[in-house]
ROMAR-804350 format. One record per residue (C-alpha): residue in one letter; x, y, z. Coordinates in steps of 0.1 Angstrom, whole numbers, padded with zeros to 4 digits. Layout:
- A, X, Y, Z
...
//
This chain:
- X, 0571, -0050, -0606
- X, 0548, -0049, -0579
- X, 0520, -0075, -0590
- X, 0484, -0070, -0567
- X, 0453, -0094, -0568
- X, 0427, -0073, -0555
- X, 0398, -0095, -0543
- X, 0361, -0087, -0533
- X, 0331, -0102, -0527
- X, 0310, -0069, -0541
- X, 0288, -0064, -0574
- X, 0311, -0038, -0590
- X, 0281, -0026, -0609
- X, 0263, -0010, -0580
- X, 0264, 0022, -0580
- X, 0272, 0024, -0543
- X, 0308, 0046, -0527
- X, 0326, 0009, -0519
- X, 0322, -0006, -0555
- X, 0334, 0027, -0567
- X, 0361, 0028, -0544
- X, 0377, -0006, -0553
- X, 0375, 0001, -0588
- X, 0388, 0035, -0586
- X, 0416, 0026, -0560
- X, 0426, -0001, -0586
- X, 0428, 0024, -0618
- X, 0449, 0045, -0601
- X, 0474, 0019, -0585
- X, 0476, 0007, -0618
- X, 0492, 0038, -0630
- X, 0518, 0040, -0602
- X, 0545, 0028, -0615
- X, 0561, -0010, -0615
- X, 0525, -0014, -0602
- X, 0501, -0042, -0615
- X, 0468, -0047, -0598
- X, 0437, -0072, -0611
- X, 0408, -0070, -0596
- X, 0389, -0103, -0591
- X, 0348, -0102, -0581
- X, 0331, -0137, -0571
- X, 0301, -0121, -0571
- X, 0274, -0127, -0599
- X, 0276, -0100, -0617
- X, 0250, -0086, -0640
- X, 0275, -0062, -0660
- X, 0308, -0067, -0680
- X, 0345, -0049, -0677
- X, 0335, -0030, -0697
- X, 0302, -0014, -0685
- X, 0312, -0009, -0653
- X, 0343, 0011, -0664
- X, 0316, 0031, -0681
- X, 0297, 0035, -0653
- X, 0323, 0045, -0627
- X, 0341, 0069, -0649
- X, 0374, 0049, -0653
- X, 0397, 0062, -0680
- X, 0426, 0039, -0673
- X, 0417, 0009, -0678
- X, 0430, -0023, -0659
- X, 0425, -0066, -0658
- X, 0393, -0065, -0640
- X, 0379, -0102, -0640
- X, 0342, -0102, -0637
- X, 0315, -0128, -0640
- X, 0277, -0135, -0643
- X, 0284, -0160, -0623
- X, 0290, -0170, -0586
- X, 0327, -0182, -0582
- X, 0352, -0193, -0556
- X, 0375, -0170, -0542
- X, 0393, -0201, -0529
- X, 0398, -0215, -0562
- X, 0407, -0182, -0576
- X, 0439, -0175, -0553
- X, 0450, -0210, -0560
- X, 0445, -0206, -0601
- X, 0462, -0174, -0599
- X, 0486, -0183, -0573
- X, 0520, -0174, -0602
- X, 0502, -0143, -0611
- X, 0502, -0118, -0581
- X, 0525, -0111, -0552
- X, 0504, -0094, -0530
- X, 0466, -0101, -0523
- X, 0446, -0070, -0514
- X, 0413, -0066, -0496
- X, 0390, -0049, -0478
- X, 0360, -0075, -0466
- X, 0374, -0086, -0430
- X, 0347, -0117, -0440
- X, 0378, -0130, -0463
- X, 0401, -0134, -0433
- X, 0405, -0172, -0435
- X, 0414, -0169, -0473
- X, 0437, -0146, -0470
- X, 0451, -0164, -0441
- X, 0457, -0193, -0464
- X, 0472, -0170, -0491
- X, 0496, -0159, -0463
- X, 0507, -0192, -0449
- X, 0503, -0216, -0474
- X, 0506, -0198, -0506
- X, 0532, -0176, -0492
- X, 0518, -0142, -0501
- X, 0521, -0109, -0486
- X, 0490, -0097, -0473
- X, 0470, -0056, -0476
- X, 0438, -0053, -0457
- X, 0423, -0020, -0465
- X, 0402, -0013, -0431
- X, 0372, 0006, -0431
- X, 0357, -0008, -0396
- X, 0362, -0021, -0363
- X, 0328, -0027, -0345
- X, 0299, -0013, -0359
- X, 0283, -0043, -0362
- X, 0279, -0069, -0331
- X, 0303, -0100, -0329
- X, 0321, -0086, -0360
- X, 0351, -0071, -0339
- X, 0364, -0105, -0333
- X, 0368, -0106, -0375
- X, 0384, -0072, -0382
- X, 0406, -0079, -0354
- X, 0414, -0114, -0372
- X, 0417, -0100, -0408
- X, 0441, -0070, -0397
- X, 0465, -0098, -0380
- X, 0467, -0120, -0411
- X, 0483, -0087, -0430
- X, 0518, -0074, -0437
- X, 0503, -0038, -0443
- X, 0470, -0016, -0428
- X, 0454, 0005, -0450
- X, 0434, 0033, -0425
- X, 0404, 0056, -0437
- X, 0409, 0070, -0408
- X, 0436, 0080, -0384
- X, 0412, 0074, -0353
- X, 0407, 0039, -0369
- X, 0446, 0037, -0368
- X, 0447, 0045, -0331
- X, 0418, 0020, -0321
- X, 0439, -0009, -0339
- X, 0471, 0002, -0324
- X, 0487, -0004, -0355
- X, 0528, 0002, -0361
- X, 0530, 0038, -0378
- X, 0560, 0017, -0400
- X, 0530, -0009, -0416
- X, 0500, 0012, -0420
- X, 0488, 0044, -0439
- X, 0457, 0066, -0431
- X, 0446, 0073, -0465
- X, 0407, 0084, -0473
- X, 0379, 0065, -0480
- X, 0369, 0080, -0512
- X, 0388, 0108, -0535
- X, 0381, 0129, -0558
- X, 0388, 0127, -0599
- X, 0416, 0152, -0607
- X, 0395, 0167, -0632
- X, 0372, 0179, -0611
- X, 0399, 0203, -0593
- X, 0406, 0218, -0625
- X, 0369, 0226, -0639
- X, 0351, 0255, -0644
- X, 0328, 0255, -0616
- X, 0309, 0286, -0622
- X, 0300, 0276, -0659
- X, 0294, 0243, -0648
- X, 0265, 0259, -0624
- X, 0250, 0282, -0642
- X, 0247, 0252, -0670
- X, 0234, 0225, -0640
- X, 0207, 0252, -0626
- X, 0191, 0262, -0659
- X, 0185, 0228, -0668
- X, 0173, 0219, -0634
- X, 0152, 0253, -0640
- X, 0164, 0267, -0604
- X, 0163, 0303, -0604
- X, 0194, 0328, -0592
- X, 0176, 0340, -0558
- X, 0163, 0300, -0548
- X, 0192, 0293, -0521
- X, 0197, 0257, -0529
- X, 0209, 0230, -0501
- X, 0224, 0200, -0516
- X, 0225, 0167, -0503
- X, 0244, 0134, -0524
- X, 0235, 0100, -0515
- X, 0214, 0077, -0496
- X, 0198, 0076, -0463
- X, 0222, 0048, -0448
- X, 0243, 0056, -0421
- X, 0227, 0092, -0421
- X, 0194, 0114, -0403
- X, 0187, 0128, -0435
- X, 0150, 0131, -0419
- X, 0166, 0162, -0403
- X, 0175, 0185, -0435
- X, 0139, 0180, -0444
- X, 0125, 0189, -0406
- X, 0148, 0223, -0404
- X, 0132, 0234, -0441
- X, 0104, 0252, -0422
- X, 0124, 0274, -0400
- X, 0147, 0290, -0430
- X, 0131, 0312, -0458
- X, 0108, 0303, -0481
- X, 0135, 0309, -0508
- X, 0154, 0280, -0497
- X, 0149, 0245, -0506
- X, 0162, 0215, -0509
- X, 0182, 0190, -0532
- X, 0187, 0154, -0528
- X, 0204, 0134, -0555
- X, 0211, 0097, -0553
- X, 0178, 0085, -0536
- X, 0164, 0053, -0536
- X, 0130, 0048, -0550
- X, 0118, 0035, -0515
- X, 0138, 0062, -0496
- X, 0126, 0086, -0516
- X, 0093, 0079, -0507
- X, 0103, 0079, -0469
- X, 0119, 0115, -0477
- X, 0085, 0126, -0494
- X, 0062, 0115, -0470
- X, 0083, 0134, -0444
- X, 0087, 0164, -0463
- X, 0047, 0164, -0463
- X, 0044, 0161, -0427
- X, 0062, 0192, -0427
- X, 0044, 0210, -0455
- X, 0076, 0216, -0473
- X, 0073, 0193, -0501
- X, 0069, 0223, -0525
- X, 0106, 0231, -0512
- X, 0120, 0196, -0516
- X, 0136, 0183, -0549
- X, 0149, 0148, -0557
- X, 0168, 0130, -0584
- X, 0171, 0098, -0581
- X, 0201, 0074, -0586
- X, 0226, 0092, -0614
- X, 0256, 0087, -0629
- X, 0288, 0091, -0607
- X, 0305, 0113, -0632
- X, 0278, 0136, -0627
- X, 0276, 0142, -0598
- X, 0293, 0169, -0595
- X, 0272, 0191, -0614
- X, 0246, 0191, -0587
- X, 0276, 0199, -0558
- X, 0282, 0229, -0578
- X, 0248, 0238, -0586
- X, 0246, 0241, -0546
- X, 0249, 0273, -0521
- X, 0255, 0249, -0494
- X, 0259, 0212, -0489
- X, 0251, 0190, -0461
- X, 0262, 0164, -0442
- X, 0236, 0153, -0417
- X, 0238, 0136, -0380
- X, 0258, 0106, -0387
- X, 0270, 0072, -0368
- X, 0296, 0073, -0343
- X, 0325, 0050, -0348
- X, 0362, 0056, -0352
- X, 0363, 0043, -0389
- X, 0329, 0066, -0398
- X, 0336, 0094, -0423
- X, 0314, 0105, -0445
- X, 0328, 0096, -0485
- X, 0310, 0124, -0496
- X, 0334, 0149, -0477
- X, 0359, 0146, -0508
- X, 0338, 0157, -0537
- X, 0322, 0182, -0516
- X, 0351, 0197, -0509
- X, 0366, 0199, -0543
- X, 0330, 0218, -0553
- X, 0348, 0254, -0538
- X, 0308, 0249, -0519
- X, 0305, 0258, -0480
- X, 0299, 0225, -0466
- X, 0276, 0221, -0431
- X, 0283, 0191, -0415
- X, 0284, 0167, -0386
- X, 0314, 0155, -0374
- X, 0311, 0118, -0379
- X, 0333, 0102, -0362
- X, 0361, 0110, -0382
- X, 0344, 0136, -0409
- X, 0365, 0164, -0386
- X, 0400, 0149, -0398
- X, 0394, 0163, -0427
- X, 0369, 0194, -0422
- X, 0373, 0217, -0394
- X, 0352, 0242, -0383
- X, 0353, 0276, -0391
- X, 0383, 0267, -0416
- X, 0368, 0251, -0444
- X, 0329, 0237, -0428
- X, 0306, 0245, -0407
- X, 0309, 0217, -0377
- X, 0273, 0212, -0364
- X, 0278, 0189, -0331
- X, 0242, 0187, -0324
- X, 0218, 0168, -0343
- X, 0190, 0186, -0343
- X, 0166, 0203, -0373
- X, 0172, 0237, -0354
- X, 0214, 0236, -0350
- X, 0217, 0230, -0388
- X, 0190, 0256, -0399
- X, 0211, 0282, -0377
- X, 0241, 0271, -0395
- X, 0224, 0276, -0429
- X, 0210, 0307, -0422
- X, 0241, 0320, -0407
- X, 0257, 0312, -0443
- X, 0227, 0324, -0460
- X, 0237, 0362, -0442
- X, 0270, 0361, -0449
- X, 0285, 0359, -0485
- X, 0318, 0366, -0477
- X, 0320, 0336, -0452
- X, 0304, 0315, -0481
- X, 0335, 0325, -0503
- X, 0362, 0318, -0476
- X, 0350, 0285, -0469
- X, 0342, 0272, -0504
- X, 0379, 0285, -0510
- X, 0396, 0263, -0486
- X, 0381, 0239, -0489
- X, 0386, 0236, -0526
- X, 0422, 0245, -0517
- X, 0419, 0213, -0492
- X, 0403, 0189, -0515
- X, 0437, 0185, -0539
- X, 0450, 0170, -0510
- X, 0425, 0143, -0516
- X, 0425, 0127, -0550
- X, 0424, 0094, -0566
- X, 0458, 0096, -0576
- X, 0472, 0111, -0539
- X, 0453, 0077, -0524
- X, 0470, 0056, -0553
- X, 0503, 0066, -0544
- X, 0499, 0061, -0504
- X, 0490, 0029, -0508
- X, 0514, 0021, -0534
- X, 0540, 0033, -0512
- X, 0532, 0013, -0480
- X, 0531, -0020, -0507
- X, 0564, -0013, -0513
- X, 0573, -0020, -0478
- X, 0555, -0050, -0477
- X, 0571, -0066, -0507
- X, 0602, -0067, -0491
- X, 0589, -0080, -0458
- X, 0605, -0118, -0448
- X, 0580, -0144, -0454
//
């Protein structure tokens, strides 16, 4: 048996892609088998185990130890010290902890990296954190390559996934349901964005709404109440806000209802680093919708132009309107897209992700300590 203390810093209540990853990455370890992962927040959280299950869609679920209270993560690797063999994380802030699980406590060590040096005098840290660990967990393989990490210690495996269900459901029934209660008639050609405006120009979706027809507007789903105003007054300055429609934060498990509800989805201009890839590529894909994106700086390891995305290297209003329209013409190019990358998107789920990373633990619990 293959016992994991996950640890974090994060509110797992927030309904933001890294909380959602953790937990998610944790249910489906925990059905790998000889596989036993507890995940242990110091954070003050406002929810309980069970709520946040709720909220994140979990179905399997797992020792998740929560608090409404601030708590040591010190403490906490000490206490349970006889009840995990291998401490996982993801904050490269918890190097000197796990550095002391690692050589005093005598525990093998996963960092799961996301980063490198996005933020200023924070290289010196991720650099710290990945040489305290047995194993590398990459979300990208461009963030492999920047670390230089031994192909024999480290796995590229995604950032997010997608629920297994959601390859399997009925996608047409589940959009003709989504648009009649969002009242969107059959010949409004709907552009769907999911998520907030960190990390992404989504000023430019709005901007490119004026040189498309006036039968196409725009969906944004996951806003902030003061992004949302941002979004609003820019849609004015345009004078498309008649053509702009927003729901704000919703439920993860649904969604996916609004990706299907889509003719196109969007991935705007985006940061530039090797470990930046958009975590909304996944579900996207799995929507059988034609996706028109940026490349990120790793969102083209996993879409690829012409194949299953449109790839819009410039980051301008008029580049992604030529995209949309060009999609807009051409149904059959719709179809093919949508199709592969549907097709592409069982390549990503939770349980795929589980299983990489369960495999490289296996390695490291038979690494000499």
């Amino acid at each position: 048996m293959i016992r994991i203390l996950y640890i974090t810093r994060a509110r797992l209540s927030f309904s933001r892609a890294h909380a959602r990853n953790i937990i998610k990455t944790a249910e489906y370890l925990n059905q790998e088998p000889e596989c036993a992962v507890t995940v242990f927040s110091s954070a003050d959280e406002p929810q309980n185990a069970r709520d946040i299950f709720e909220s994140k869609g979990v179905t399997h679920v797992f020792p998740l130890n929560v608090s409404p209270r601030k708590r040591s993560l010190f403490l906490a690797i000490f206490r349970m010290r006889s009840d995990y063999d291998i401490l996982y994380f993801r904050d490269p802030r918890l190097a000197l902890i796990v550095s002391v699980a690692r050589f005093v406590l005598r525990k093998r060590i996963m960092f799961e990296i996301h980063g490198s040096h996005e933020w200023r005098f924070m290289k010196g840290i991720w650099l710290l954190a990945f040489q305290a660990a047995h194993g590398a967990i990459f979300i990208t393989e461009r963030l492999r390559q920047w670390y230089g990490a031994d192909a024999a210690y480290s796995v590229v495996t995604h950032v997010n996934a997608v629920d297994d269900a959601f390859i399997a459901v009925n996608k047409g029934l589940l959009r003709k349901q989504t648009r009649a209660r969002l009242q969107i008639p059959d010949d409004i050609f709907l552009m769907g964005y999911i998520g907030s405006t960190w990390w992404y120009k989504v000023d430019v979706l709005v901007a490119m709404l004026p040189q498309l027809s006036a039968n196409v507007k725009l969906l944004l789903v996951g806003m902030k109440h003061n992004e949302e105003e941002q979004i609003r007054n820019v849609a004015r300055m345009h004078g498309v806000e008649d053509r702009l429609m927003i729901e704000s934060r919703v439920p993860p498990r649904k969604v996916f209802s609004y990706l299907v509800a889509s003719d196109v989805l969007l991935i705007p201009p985006m940061i530039m680093y090797p470990g930046s890839i958009s975590s909304k590529i996944y579900e996207y894909a799995a929507a059988g919708v034609p996706i028109v994106a940026h490349p990120g700086g790793a969102n083209d390891e996993v879409l690829h132009d012409g194949k299953n995305a449109l790839l819009i290297r410039d980051t301008d209003a008029k580049s992604f309107a030529g995209a949309v329209k060009r999609l807009q013409q051409d149904e059959q190019l719709r179809n093919a897209l949508g199709w592969q990358a549907a097709l592409d998107a069982k390549k990503y789920t939770w349980s795929k992700r589980a299983h990489d990373i369960y495999s490289l633990t296996q390695k490291a619990a038979f690494i000499k300590i």
